[in-house]
PyMOL Python script that loads the backbone (N, CA, C, O; Angstrom):
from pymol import cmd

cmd.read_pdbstr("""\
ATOM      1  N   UNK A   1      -6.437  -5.722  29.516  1.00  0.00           N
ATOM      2  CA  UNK A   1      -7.158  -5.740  28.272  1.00  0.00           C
ATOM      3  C   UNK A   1      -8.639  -5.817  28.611  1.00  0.00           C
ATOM      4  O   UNK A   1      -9.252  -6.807  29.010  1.00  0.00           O
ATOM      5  N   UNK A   2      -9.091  -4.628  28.388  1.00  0.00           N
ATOM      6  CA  UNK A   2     -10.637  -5.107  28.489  1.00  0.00           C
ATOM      7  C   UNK A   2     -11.359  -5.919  27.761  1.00  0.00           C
ATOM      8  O   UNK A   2     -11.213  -5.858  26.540  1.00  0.00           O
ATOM      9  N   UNK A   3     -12.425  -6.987  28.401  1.00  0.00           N
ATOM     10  CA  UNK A   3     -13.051  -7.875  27.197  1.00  0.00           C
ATOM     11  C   UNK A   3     -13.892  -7.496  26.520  1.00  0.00           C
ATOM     12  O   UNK A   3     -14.348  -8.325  25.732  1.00  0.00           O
ATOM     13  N   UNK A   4     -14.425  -6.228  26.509  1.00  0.00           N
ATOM     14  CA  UNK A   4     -15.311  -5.831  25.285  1.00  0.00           C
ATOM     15  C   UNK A   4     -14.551  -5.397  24.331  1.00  0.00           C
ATOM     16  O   UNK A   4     -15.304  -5.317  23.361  1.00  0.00           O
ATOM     17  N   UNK A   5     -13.380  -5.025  23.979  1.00  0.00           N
ATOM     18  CA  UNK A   5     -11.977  -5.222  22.912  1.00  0.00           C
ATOM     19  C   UNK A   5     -11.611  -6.346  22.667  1.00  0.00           C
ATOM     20  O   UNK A   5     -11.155  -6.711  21.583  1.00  0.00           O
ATOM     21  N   UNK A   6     -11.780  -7.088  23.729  1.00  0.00           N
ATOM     22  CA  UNK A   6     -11.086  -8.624  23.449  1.00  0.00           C
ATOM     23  C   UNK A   6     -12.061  -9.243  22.186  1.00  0.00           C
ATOM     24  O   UNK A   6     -12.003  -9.689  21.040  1.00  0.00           O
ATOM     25  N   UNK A   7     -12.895  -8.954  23.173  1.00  0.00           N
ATOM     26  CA  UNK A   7     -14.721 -10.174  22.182  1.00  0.00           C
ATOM     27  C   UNK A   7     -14.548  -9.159  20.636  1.00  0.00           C
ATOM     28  O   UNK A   7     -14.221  -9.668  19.563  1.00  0.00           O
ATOM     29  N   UNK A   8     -14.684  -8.468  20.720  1.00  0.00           N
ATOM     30  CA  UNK A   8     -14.932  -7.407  19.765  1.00  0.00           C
ATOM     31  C   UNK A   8     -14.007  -7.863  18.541  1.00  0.00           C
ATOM     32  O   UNK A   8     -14.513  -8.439  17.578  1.00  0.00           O
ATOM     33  N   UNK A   9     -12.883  -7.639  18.595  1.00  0.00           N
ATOM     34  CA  UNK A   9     -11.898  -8.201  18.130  1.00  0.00           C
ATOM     35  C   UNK A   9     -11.772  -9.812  17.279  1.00  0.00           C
ATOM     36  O   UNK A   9     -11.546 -10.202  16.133  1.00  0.00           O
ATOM     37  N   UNK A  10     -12.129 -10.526  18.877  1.00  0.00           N
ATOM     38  CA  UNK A  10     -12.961 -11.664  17.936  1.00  0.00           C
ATOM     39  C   UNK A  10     -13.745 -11.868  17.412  1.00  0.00           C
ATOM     40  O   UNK A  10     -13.863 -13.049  17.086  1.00  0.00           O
ATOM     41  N   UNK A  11     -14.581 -11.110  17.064  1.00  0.00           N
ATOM     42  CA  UNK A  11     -16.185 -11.166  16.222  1.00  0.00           C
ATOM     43  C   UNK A  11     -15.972 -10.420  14.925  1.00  0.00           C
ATOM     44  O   UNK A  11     -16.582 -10.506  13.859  1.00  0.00           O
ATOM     45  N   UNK A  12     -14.803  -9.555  15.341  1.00  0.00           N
ATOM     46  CA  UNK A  12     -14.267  -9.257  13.750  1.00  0.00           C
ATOM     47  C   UNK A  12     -13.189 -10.085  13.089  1.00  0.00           C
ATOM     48  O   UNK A  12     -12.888  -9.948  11.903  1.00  0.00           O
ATOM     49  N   UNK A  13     -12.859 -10.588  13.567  1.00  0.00           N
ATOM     50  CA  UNK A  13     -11.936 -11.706  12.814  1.00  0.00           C
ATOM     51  C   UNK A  13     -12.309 -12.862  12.856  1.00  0.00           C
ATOM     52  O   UNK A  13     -11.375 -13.647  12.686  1.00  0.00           O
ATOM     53  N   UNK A  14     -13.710 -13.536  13.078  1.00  0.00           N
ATOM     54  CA  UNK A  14     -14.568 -14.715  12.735  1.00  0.00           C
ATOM     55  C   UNK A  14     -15.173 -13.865  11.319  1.00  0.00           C
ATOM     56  O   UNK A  14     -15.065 -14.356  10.195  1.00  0.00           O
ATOM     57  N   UNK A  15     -15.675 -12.821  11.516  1.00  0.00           N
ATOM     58  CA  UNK A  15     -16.375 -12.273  10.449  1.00  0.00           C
ATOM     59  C   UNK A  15     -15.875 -12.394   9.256  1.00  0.00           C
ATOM     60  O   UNK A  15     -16.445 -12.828   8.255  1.00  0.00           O
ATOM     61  N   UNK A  16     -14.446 -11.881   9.396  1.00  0.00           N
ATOM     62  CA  UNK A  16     -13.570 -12.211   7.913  1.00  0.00           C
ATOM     63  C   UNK A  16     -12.879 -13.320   7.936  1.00  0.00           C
ATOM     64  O   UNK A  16     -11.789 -13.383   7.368  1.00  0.00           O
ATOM     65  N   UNK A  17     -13.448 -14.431   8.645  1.00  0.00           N
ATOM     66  CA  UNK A  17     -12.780 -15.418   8.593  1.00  0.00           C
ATOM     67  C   UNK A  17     -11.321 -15.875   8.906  1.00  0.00           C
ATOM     68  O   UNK A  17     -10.668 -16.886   8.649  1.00  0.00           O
ATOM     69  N   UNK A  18     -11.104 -14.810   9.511  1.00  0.00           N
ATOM     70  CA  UNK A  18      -9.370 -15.266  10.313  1.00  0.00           C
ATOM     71  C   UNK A  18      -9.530 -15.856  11.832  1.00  0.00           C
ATOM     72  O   UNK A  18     -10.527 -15.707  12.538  1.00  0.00           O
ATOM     73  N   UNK A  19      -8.598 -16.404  12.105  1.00  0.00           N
ATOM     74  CA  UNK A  19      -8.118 -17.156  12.972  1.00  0.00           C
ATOM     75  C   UNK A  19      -7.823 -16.293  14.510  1.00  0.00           C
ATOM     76  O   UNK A  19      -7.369 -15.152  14.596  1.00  0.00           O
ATOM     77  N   UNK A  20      -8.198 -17.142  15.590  1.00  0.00           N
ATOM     78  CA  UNK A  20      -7.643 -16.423  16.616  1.00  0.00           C
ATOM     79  C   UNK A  20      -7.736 -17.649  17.661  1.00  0.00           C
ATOM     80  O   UNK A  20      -8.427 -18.666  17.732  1.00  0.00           O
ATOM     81  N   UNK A  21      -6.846 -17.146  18.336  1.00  0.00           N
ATOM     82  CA  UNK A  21      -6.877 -18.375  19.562  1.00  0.00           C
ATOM     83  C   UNK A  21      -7.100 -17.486  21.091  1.00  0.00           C
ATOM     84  O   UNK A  21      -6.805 -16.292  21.026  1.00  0.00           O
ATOM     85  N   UNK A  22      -7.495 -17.900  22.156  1.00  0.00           N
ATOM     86  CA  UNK A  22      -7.730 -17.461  23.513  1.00  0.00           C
ATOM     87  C   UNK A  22      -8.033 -18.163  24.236  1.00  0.00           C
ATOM     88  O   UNK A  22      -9.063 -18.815  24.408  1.00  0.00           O
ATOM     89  N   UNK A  23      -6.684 -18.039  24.972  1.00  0.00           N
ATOM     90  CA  UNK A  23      -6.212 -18.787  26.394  1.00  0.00           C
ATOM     91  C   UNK A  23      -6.574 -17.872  27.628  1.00  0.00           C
ATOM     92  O   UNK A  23      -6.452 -16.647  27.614  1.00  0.00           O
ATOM     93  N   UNK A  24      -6.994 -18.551  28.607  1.00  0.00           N
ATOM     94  CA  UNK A  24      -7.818 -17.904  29.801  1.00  0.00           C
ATOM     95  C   UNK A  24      -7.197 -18.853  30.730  1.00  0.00           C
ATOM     96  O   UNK A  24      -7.162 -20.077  30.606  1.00  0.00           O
ATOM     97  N   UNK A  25      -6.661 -18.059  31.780  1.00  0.00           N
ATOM     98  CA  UNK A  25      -5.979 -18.600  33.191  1.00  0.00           C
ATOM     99  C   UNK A  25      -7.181 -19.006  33.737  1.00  0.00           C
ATOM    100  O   UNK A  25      -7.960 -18.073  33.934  1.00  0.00           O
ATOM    101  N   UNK A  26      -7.797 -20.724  34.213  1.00  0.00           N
ATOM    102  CA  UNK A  26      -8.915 -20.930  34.772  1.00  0.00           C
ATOM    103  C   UNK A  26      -8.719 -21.137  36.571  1.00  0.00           C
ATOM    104  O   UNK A  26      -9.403 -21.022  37.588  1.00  0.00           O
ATOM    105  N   UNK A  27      -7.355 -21.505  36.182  1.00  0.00           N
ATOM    106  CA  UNK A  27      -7.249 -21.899  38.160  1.00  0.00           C
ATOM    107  C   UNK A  27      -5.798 -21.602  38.254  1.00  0.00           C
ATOM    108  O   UNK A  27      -4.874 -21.924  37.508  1.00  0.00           O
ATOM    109  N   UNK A  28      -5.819 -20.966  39.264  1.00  0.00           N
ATOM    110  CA  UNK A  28      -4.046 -20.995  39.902  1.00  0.00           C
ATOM    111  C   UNK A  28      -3.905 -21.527  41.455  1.00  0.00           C
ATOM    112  O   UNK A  28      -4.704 -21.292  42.362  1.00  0.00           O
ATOM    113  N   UNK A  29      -2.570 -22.380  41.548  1.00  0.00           N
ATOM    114  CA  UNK A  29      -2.454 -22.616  42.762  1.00  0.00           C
ATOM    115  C   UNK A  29      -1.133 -21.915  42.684  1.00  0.00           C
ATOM    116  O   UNK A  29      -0.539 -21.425  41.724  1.00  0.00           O
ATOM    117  N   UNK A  30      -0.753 -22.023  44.316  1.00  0.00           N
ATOM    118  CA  UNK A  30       0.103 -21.210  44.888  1.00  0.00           C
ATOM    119  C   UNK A  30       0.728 -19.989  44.692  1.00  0.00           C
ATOM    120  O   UNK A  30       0.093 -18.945  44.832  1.00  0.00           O
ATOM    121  N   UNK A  31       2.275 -20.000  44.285  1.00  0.00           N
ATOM    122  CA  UNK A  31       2.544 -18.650  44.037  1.00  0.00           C
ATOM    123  C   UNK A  31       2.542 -18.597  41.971  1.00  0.00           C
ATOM    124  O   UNK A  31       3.310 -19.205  41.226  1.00  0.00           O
ATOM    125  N   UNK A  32       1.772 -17.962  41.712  1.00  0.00           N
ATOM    126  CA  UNK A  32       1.749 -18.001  40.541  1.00  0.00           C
ATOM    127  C   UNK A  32       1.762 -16.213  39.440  1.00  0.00           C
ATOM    128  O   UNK A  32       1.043 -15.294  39.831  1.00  0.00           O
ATOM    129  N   UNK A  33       2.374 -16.089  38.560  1.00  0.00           N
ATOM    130  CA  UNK A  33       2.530 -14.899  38.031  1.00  0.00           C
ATOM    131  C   UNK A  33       0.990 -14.369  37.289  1.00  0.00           C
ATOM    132  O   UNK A  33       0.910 -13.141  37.334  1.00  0.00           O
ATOM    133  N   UNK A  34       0.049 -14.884  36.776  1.00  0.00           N
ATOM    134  CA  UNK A  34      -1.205 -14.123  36.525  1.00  0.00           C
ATOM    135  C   UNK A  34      -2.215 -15.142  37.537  1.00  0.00           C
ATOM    136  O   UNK A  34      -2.111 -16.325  37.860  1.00  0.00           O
ATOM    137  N   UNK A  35      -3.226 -14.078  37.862  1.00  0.00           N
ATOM    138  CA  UNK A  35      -4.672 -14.976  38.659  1.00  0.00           C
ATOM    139  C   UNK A  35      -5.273 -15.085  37.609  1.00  0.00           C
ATOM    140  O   UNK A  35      -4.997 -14.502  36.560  1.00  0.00           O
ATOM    141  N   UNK A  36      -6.558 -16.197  37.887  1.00  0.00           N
ATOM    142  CA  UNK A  36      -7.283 -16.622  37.263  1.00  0.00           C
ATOM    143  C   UNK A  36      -8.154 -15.753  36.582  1.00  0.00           C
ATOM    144  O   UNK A  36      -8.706 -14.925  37.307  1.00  0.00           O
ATOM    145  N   UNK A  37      -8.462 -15.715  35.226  1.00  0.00           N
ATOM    146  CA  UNK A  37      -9.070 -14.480  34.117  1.00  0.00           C
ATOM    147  C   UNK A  37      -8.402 -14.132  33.739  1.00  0.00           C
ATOM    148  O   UNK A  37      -8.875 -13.355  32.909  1.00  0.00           O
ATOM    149  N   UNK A  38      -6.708 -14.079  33.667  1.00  0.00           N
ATOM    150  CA  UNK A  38      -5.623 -13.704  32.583  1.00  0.00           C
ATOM    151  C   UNK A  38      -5.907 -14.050  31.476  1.00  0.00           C
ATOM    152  O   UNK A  38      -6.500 -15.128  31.419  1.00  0.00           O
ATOM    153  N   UNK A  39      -5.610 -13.285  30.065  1.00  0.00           N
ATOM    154  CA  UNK A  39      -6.180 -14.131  28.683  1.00  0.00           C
ATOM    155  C   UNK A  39      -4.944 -12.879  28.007  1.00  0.00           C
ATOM    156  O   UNK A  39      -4.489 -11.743  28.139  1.00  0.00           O
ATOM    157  N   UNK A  40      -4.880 -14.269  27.153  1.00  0.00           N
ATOM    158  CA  UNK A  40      -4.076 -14.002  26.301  1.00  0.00           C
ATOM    159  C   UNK A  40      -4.376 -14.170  24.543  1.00  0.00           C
ATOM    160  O   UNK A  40      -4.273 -15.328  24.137  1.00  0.00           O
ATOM    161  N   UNK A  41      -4.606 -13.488  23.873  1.00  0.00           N
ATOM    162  CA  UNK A  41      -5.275 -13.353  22.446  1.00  0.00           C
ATOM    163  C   UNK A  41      -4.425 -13.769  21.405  1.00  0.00           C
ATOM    164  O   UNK A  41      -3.968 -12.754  20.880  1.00  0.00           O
ATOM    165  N   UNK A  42      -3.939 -14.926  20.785  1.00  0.00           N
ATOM    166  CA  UNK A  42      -2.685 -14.813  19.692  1.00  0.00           C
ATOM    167  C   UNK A  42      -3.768 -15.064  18.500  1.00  0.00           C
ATOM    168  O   UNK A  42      -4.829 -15.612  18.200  1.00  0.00           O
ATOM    169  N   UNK A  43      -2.362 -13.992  17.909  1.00  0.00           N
ATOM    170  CA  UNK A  43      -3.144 -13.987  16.023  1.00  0.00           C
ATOM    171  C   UNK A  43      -2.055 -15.012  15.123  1.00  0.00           C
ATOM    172  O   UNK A  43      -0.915 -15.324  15.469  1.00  0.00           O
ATOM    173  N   UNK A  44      -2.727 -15.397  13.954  1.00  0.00           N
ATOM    174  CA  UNK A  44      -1.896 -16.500  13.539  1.00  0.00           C
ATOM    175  C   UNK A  44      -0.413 -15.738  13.195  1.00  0.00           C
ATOM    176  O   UNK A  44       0.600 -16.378  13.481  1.00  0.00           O
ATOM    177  N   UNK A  45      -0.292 -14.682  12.722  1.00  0.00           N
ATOM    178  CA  UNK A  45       1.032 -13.679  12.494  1.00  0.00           C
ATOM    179  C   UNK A  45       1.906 -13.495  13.213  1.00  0.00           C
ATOM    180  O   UNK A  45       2.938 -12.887  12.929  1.00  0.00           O
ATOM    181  N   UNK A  46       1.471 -14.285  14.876  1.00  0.00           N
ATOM    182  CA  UNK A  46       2.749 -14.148  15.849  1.00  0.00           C
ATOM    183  C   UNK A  46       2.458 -13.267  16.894  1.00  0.00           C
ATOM    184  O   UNK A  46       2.747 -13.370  18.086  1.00  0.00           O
ATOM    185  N   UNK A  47       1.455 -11.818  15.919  1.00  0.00           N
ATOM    186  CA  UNK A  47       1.182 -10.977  17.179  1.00  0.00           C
ATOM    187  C   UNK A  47       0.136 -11.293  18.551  1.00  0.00           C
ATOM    188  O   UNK A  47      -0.699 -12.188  18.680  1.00  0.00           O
ATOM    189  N   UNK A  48       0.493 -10.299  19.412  1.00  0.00           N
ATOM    190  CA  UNK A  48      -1.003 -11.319  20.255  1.00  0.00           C
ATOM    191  C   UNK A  48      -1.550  -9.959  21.401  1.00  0.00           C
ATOM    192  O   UNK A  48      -1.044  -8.907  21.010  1.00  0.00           O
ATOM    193  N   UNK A  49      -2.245  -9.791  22.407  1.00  0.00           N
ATOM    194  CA  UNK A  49      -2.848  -9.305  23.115  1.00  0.00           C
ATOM    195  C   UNK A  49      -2.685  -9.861  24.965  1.00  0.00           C
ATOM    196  O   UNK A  49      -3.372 -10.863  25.163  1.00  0.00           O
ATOM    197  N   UNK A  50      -2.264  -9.590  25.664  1.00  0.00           N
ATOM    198  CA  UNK A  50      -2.349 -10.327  26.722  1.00  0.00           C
ATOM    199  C   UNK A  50      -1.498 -10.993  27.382  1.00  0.00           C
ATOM    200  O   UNK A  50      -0.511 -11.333  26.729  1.00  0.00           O
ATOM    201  N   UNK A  51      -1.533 -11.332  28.550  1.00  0.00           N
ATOM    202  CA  UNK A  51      -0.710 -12.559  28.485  1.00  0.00           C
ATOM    203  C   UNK A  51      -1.403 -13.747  29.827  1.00  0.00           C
ATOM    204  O   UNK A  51      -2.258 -13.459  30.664  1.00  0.00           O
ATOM    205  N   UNK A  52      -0.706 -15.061  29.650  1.00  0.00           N
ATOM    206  CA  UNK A  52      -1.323 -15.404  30.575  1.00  0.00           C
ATOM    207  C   UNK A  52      -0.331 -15.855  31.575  1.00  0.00           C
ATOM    208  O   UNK A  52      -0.507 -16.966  32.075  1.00  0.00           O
ATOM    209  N   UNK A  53       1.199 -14.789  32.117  1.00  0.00           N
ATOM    210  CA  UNK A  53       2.164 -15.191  32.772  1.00  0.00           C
ATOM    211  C   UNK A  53       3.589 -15.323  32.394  1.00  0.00           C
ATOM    212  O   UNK A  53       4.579 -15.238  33.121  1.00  0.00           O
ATOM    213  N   UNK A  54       3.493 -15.597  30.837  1.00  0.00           N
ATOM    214  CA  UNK A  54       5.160 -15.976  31.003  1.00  0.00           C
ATOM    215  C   UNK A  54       5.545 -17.583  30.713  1.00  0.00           C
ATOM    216  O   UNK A  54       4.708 -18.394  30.319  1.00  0.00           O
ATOM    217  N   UNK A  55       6.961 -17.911  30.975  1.00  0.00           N
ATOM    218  CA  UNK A  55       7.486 -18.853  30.776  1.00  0.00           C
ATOM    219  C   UNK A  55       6.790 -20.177  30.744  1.00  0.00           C
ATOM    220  O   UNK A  55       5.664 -19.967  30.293  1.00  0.00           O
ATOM    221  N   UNK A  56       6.919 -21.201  30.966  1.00  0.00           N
ATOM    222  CA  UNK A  56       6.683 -22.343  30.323  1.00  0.00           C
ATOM    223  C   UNK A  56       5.426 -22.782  29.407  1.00  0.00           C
ATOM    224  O   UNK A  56       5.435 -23.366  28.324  1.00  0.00           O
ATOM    225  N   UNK A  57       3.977 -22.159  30.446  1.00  0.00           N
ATOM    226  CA  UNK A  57       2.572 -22.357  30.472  1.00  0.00           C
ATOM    227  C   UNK A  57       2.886 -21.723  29.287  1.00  0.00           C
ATOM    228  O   UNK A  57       3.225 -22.426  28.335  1.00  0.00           O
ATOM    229  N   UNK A  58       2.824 -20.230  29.141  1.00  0.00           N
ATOM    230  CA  UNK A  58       2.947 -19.483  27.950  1.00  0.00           C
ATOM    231  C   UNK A  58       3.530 -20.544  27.029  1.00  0.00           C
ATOM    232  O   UNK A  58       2.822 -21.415  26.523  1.00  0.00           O
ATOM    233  N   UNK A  59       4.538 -20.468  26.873  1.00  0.00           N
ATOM    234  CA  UNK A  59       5.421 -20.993  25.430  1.00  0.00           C
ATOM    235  C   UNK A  59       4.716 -22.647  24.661  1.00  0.00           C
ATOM    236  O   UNK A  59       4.911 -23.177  23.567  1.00  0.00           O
ATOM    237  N   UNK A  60       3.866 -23.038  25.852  1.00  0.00           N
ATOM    238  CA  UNK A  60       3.304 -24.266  25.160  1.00  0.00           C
ATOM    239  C   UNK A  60       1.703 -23.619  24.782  1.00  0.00           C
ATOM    240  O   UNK A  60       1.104 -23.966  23.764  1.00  0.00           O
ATOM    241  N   UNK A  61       1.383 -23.061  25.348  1.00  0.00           N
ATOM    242  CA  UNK A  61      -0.028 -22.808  25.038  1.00  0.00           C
ATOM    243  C   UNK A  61       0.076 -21.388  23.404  1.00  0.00           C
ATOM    244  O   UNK A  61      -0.784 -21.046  22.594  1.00  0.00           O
ATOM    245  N   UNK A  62       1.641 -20.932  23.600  1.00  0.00           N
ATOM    246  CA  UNK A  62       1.938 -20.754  21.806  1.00  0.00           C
ATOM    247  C   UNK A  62       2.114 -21.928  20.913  1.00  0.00           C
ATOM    248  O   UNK A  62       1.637 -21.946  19.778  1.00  0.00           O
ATOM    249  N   UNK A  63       2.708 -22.783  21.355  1.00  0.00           N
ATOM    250  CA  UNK A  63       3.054 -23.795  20.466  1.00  0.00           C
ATOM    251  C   UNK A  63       1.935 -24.438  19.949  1.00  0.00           C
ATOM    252  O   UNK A  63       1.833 -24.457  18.723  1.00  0.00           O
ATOM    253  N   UNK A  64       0.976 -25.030  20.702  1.00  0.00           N
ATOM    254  CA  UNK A  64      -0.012 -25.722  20.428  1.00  0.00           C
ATOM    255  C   UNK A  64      -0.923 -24.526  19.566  1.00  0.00           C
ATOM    256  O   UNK A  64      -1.690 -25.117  18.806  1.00  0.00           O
ATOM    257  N   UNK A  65      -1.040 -23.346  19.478  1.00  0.00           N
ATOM    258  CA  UNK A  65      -1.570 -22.464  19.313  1.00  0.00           C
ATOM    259  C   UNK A  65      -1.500 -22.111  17.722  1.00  0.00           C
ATOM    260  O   UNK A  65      -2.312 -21.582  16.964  1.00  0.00           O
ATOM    261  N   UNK A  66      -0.200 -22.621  17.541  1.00  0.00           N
ATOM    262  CA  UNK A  66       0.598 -22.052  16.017  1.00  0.00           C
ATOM    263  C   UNK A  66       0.302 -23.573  15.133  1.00  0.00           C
ATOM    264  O   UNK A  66       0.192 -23.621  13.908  1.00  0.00           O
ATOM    265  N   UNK A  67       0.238 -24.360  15.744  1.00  0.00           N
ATOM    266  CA  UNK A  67       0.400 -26.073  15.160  1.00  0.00           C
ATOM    267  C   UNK A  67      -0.454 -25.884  14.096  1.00  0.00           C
ATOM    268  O   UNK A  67      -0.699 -26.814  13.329  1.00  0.00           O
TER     269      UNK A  67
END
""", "prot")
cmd.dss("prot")
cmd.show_as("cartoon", "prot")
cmd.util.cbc("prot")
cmd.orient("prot")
């Protein structure tokens, strides 16, 4: 995902006042499924952009995301 789509994206949906969340992989140790700068974009509707890996990390950083 390039981030001038990413940002972009968000500057249009601050504009109309919707919601967005973005999670950014800051550090990885060992063997890990995305390196650091993975981002993942969720919209409040469920849909999203990105990812930052997968299983667990993912599914809480939705949860907290949707709260």
């Amino acid at each position: 995902m390039a981030d001038a789509e990413l940002f972009a994206e968000i500057r249009e949906a601050q504009a109309r006042g919707e919601r967005r969340v973005l999670a950014t992989v800051a550090d990885a140790r060992g063997s890990t499924p995305r390196s650091p700068g993975a981002q993942l974009l969720l919209r409040p509707d469920g849909t999203f952009r990105g990812t930052i890996g997968g299983g667990c990390g993912e599914a809480e950083v939705w949860q907290e995301a949707m709260d």
